[in-house]
Structures are given as C-alpha cells and as structure tokens.
C-alpha positions in Angstrom: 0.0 0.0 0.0 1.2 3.4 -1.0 -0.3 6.6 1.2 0.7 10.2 1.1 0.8 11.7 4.4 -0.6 15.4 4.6 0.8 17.0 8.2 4.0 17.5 9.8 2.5 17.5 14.0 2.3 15.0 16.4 -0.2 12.3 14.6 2.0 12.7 11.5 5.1 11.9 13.6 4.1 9.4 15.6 2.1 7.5 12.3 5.6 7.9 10.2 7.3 6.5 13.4 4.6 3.2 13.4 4.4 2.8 9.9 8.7 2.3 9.5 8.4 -1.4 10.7 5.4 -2.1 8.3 5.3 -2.9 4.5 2.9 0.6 4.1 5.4 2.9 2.0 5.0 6.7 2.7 5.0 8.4 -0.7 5.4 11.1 0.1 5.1 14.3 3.3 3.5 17.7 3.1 3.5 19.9 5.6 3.4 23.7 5.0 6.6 24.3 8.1 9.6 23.6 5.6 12.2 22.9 8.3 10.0 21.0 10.6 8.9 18.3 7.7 12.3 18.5 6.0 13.4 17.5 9.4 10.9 14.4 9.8 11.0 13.3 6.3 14.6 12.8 6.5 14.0 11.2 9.6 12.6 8.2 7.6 14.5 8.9 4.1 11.2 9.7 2.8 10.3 12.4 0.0 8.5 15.3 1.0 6.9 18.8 -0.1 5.9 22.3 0.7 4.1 22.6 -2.3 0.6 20.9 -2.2 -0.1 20.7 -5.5 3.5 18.4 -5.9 2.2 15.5 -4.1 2.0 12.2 -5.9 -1.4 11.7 -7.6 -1.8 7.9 -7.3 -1.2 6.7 -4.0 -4.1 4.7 -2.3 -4.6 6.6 0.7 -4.0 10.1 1.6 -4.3 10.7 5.1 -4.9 14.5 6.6 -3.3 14.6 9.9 -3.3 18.2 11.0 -5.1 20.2 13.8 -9.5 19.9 13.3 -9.8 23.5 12.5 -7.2 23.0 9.2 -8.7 19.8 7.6 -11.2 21.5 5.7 -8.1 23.4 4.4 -6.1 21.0 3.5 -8.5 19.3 2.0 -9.4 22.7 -0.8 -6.2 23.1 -1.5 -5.3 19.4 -2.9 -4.8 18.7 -6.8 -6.9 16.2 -7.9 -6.1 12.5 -6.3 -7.1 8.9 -7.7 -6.9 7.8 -4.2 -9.1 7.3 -1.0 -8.9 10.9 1.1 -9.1 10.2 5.0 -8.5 12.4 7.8 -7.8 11.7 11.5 -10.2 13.8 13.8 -12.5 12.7 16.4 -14.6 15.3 16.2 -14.8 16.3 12.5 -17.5 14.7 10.1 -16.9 12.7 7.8 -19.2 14.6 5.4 -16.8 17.7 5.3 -14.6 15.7 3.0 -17.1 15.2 0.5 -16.5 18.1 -2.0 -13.0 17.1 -2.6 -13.1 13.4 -2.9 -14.6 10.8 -4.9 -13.4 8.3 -2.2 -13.2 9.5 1.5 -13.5 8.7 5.2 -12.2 9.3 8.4 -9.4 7.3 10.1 -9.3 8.2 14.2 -6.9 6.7 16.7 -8.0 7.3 20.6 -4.8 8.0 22.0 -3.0 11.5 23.1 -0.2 11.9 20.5 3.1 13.6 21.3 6.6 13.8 19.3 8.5 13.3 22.2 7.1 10.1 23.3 6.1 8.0 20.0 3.1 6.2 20.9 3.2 2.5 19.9 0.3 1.6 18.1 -0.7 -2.0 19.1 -3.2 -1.6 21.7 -4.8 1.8 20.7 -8.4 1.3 19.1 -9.0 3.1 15.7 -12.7 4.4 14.5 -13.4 4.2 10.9 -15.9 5.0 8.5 -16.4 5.5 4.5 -18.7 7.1 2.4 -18.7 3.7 0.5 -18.7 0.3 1.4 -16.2 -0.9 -1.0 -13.7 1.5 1.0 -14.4 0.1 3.6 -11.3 -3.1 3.3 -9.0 -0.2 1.9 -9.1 1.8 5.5 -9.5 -1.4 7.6 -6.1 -2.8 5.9 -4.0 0.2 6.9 -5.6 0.4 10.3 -4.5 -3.5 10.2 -0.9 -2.5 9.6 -0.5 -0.8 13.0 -3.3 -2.0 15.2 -5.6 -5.6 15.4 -8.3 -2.9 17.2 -10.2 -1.6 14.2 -14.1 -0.5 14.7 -16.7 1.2 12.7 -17.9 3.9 14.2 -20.0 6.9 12.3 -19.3 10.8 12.6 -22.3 10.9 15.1 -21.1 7.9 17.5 -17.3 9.0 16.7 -18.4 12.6 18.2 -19.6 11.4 21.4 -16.6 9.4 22.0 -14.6 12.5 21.4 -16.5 14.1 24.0 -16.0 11.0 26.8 -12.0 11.1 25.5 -11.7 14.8 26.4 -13.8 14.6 29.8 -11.8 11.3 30.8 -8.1 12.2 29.8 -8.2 16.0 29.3 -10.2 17.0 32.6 -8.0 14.4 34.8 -5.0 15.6 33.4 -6.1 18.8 34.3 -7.3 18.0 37.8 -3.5 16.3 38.2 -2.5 19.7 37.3 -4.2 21.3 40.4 -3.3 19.0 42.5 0.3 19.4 41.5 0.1 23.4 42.3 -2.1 22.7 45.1 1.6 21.3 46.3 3.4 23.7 45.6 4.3 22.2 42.4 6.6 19.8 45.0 7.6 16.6 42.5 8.3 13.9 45.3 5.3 14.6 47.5 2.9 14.9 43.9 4.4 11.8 43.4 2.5 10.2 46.0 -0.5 10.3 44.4 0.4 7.6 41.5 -0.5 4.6 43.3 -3.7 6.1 44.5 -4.4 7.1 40.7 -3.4 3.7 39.4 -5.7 2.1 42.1 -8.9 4.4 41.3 -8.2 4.1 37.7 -8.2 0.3 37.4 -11.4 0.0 39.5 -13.3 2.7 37.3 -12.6 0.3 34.3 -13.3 -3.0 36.2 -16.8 -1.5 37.5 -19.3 0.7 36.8 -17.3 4.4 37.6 -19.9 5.4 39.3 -20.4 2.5 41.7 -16.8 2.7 42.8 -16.9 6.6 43.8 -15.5 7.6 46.9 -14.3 10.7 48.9 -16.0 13.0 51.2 -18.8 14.9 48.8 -20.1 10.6 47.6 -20.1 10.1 51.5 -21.6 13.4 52.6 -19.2 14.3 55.0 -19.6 18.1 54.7 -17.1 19.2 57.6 -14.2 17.8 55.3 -16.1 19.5 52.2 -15.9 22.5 54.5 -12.5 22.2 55.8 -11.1 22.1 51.9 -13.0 24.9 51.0 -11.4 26.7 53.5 -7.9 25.8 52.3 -9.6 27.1 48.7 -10.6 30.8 49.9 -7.9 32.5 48.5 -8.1 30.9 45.1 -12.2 31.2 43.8 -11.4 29.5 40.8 -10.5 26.6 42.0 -13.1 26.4 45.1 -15.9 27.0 42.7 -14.6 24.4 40.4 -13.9 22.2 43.7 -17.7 23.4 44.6 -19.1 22.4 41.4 -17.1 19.0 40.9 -18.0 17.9 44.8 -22.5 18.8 44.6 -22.0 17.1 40.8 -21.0 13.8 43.0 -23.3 14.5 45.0 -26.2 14.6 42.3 -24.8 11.4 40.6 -24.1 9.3 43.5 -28.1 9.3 44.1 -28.6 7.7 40.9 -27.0 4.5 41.8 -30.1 2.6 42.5 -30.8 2.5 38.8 -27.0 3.4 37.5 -27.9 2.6 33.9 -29.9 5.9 34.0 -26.2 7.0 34.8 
C-alpha cells in the first residue's frame, strides 16, 4: 500500500514512526513548516513537499493529519487524487470531505499523540468509516498494519466518543494539574498520588465508575467539604470548580439505585 501523508504534528510523527516497521510505503510528506517536515521526512528517508499541488497523484490513501480547525483546508487546496482521502479527527464529520473526494472517510486513533514520546500503536483502538462500502477493506487494511483494534464507528457515535475522550483524559490531566500546584508544584510529594491514581483508575474500568466513587462529597461528609474549601478561599477558581465538581458527585451518586440511568 502506497499513502501520502498530509501534516507534519504530532499524529504525522508518531504515524511515520509506526508505519517504518510495516510494508505501508510513505510516498510522500506535506507539511506547510519547511524545516520541521524536511526534518521528519529525513528522519525516515522519505520524499517530501511544501508545495501541495506536488504531491504524488496515485497513492491509495492520503491521510490529513493536522489540527481539526485545518482539515477543511487541507482538503481545498489538494490537486486532484485517484486515491481514498481520510483524515484523523475525532470530532470532524466525515461529510466535510465530500466536496474534494470521490473516495473518503475518516481514520481516528483514541490516543493523546506527542513527538517526544512516540506512541506504539498495538493496543490503541482506531474508529473508521467511508462514504462507501467498498472503502471500507482499503481503510480497515492500513488500520491493520499498526493496530488488530479496528471499529466502525459513524461521525455521530465517533463525536460522542470524542467528548468522553476529552472529559476522561483532558479534565484528569487537568485535575493532576491542580493538584500538582495545590503542592506547591513539589515533584516527590505529587508523586504520591500515583498509586492512588493507578488504584482508582483500574477499579473505574473493572466497575461501573460510578459505583466505585469515593471521597468525602459521595459520603456526605460536609465538615471535610468545608475544611477544603477553607484551604480554597484564596483561590475562587478553584473552590468554585472544587464546589461544582463535589455537589456534581453529590447529584450522581443518588442515581445509583438504577445506574444505567447514569
């Protein structure tokens, strides 16, 4: 298989990174920062452009992998392709595509992607879907290259699981944050809380999350609530978001006699 990579970021990197041990040649690179994809094409001996309308014409698969708000783009400015146009976005339609392909679809991994950790590719699911059937094997034998966890998902279902992504990696990630300033931004004594994290993370994804809550706002124990929003009264932000977070608990933890209304 023969794809044209269109992106120079993170997924770009980290695809280019996967896709070296496999039989998938890379065409070709565009990306529109001439010294960063100089830098990763030659990273992999691979040909590359700043020029858009250079790319190769005939590849199966081109695959836009830059930032949600640039796909549309991307997508305007390429020559016209015999192959199957994809892009990578959780939370972009599929339907977007349409006025610059014959053949198109949409080609998400869940994962964070960063180019100073490449992300190996063996255990991360991939969402696909294609305005045709018959494009269907095309997409689901690249996925195949890099990961045996291939679903079909549509722009609709893909969405929504975009939106659980964000609230379950994002928002903890940011909540880690807090925590971390909360002390003093001190790395041994933040590093305390891994095991706890580890612990509560494994049980949310043996159980029902919401069964396995705990802490003082599921157990309505409102001095503690009150002693940390004490701690909290020189920083509002972060009491309100404390206050929000703690009575949101609160709210869900009295659905769990019927959690499937959860």
């Amino acid at each position: 298989m023969q794809i044209v990579i269109l992106g120079s970021g993170n997924i770009a990197s980290n695809l280019l990174y996967a896709l070296n041990e496999t039989s998938v040649k890379v065409r070709c690179l565009y990306g529109r920062n001439a010294v960063k994809t100089e830098k990763l094409a030659n990273r992999y001996s691979i040909p590359y452009t700043n020029i858009i309308t250079e790319i190769p014409k005939n590849a199966h698969l081109y695959i836009i992998a830059v930032s949600d708000n640039a796909i549309v783009q991307v997508a305007k400015s390429l020559p016209d392709i015999n192959g199957m146009l994809v892009h990578t976005a959780g939370s972009v339609a599929m339907h977007n595509l349409h006025p610059y392909a014959h053949n198109y679809g949409v080609c998400y991994f869940l994962q964070s992607f960063s180019e100073e950790a490449p992300t190996m590719f063996q255990n991360i699911p991939a969402f696909i879907e294609t305005n045709l059937p018959e494009n269907l094997q095309l997409l689901k034998q690249f996925v195949n290259t890099l990961t045996p966890h291939c679903f079909e998902y549509n722009s609709v279902q893909r969405l929504q699981l975009h939106l659980a992504s964000v609230i379950a990696c994002n928002f903890t990630n940011h909540f880690l944050a807090i925590a971390y300033k909360l002390l003093n931004s001190d790395i041994q004594t933040y590093g305390h809380l891994k095991p706890l994290m580890e612990h509560t993370l494994k049980k949310a994804f043996s159980n029902n999350p919401l069964l396995v809550q705990t802490g003082p706002a599921v157990r309505n124990d409102t001095q503690t609530l009150e002693k940390h929003l004490n701690i909290l009264e020189n920083d509002p932000e972060i009491k309100n978001l404390y206050k929000f977070v703690s009575d949101n608990i609160v709210k869900l933890s009295q659905t769990k006699k019927n959690p499937d209304e959860f």
